[in-house]
N, C-alpha and C positions, 0 to 999 in steps of 0.2 A: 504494500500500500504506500503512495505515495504521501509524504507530509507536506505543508505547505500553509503558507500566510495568504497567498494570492487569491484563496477560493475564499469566498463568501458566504452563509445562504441568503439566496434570493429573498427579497423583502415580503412578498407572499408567506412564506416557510417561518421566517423573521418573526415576523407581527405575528403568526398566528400562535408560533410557540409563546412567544409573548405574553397573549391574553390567554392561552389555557394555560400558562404558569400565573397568570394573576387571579383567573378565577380560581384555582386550587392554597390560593393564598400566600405563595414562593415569593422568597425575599431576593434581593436582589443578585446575593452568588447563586442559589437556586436556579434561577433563567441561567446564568451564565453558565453553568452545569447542563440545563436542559442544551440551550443550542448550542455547546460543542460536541453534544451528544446527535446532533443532528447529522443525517446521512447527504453526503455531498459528493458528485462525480464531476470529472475534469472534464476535458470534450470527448477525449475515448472513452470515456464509461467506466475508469478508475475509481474505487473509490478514493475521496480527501480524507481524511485526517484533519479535523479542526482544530487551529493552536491560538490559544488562549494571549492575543493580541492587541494592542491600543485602538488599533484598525476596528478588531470585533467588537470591543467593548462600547468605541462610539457608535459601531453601527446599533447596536442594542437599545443604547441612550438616545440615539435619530429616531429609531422606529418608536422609543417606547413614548418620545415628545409626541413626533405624531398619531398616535393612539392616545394622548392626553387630549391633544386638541380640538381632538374628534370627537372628544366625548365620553369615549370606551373603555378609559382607564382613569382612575383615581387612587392619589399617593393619601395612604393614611399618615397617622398625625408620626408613626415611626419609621416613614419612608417604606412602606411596601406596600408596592400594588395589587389595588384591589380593580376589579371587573365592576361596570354601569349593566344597565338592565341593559342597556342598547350593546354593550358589549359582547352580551350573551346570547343578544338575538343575529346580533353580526356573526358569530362562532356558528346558528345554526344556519345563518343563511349561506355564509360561505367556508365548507366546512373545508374545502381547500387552502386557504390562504385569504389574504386580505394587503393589498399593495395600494400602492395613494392612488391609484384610480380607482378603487370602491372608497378608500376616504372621502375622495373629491364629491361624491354623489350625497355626501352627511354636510350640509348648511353650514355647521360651527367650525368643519375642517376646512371648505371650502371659502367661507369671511373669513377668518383669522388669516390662508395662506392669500388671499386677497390683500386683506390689508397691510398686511408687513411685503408683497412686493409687487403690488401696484404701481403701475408709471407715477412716478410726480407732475401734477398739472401744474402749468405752468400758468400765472393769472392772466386772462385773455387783456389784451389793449382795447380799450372802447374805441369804439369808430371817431373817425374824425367825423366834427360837425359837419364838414364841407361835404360828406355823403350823404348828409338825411337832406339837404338844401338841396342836393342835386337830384333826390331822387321824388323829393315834394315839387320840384322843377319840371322833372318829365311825367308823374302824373297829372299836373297843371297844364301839359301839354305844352311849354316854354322851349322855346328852337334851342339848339348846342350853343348856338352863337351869345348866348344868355350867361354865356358861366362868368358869374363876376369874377374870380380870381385868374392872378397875371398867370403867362403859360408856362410860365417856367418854374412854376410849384408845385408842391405835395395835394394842397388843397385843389388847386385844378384838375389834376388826376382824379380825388375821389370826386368831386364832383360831378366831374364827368360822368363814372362809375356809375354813380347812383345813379344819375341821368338814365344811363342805357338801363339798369336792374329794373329801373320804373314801367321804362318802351317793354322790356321783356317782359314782368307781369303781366302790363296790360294785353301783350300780345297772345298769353297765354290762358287769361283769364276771357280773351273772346272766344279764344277755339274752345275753350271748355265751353262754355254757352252754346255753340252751335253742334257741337257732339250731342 
């Protein structure tokens, strides 16, 4: 048998040993006992040898975060975890494993991994006045030749702008009419 740091088990196998060591009430060497006791092949169908590494430990603490987040798991008041009813109903629903795509389908897993990496919006710029002018100008029906600012500015552009978004509505609000 081969031994080896490089094999992992899969976060399915992961989590699931997980929550039936948390619903049986196993402290935290207990898990770590269970999944090095886990069976793992290399891509020939060797069995691994799991070694009790910084690598497996974090992956343990990863999975078992996100089984907190989700819901599924609860740290009693002396750091061992314990199993949620939804914990228990996830163990029957999937009694193969459970990887952050059955997480993602749980609301509390899916907000929390939302909000810690969500894009940061960036505060929109309010329009320049000189587009609501130009586009109260082309609903007014007022010729291009109207844009009071000089042509060699910002505000002439949106003016402009808004000018034509105005012609466009209106052009789009008669086809619908006749549709």
């Amino acid at each position: 048998m081969t031994t080896t740091t490089d094999y992992i088990p899969g976060d399915p196998a992961l989590m699931l040993t997980i929550l039936r060591s948390a619903s049986a009430r196993l402290g935290k060497e207990a898990v770590r006992n269970k999944v090095l006791s886990l069976f793992c092949c290399d891509d020939d169908g060797r069995q691994i040898i799991l070694e009790d590494t910084p690598t497996l430990r974090s992956r343990i603490e990863y999975a078992t975060s996100h089984l907190k987040m989700a819901g599924l798991l609860r740290m009693s008041a002396d750091g061992t975890p314990g199993i949620t009813s939804l914990g228990e109903a996830m163990l029957i629903t999937y009694p193969l494993g459970i990887d952050d795509g059955v997480l993602c389908s749980l609301p509390a897993f899916r907000n929390r991994i939302y909000s810690e990496n969500a894009p940061s919006m960036r505060a929109r710029p309010l329009p320049n006045p000189a587009y609501g002018y130009g586009f109260s100008a082309g609903l007014g029906a007022h010729r291009l030749t109207e844009n009071p600012y000089p042509a060699d500015c910002r505000e002439h552009e949106d003016w402009l702008m808004g000018w034509d978004e105005a012609l466009d509505q209106d052009k789009r609000e008669k086809e619908t009419l006749l549709s």
